[in-house]
C-alpha positions as CSV (number, residue, x, y, z in Angstrom):
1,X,-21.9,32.5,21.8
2,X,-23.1,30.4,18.9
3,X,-27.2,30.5,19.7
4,X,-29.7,32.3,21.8
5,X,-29.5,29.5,24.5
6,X,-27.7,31.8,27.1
7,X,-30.2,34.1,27.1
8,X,-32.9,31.9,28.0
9,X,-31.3,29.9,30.4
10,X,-30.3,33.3,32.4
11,X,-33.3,35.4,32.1
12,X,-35.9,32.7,31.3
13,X,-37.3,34.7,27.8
14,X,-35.9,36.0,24.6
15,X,-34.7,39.6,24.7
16,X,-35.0,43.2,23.1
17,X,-32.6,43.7,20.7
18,X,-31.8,46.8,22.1
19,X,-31.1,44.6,25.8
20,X,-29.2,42.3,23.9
21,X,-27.3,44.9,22.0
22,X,-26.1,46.7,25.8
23,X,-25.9,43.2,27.4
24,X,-23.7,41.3,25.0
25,X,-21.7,44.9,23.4
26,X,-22.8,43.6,19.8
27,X,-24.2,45.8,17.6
28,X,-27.2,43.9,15.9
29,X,-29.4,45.5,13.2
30,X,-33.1,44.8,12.5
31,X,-31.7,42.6,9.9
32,X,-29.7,40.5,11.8
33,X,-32.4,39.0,13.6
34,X,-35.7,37.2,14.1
35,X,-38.2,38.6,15.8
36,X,-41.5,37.6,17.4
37,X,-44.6,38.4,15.2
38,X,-46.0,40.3,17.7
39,X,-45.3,42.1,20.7
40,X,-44.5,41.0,24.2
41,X,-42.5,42.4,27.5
42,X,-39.3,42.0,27.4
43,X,-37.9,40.4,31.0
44,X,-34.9,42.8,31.1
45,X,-36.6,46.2,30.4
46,X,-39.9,45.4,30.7
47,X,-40.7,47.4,28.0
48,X,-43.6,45.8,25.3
49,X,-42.2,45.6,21.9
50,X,-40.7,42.6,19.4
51,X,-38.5,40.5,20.9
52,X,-35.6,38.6,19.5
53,X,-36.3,34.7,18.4
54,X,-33.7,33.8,16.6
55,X,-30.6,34.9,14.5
56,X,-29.6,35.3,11.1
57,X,-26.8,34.2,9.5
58,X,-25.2,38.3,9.9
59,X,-26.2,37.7,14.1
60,X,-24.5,34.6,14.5
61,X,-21.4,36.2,12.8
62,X,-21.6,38.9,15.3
63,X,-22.3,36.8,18.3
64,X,-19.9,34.4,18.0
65,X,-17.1,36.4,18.9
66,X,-19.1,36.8,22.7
């Protein structure tokens, strides 16, 4: 998986990192990713917090093997 694309075409929203981390059995750090300036649900644990808008060049590495 090159790009977040997947993601949002199966649950509709960009994801925790903690969701994407158990979803996709990567282990992304805070500095791996892009996140949303400021907080919203996240559609897979419906939990309120920073979700993931993009990648990094360390996050593409580590998706790309997925």
């Amino acid at each position: 998986m090159l790009s977040l694309r997947p993601v949002l075409l199966e649950y509709g929203d960009y994801l925790c990192r903690r969701c994407l981390n158990r979803r996709y059995e990567v282990h992304l750090a805070h500095r791996d990713c892009r996140e949303s300036p400021s907080p919203h649900p996240c559609p897979c644990c419906k939990k309120t917090g920073n979700v993931v808008t993009g990648l990094r060049m360390g996050g593409h590495i580590k998706l790309l093997r997925k």
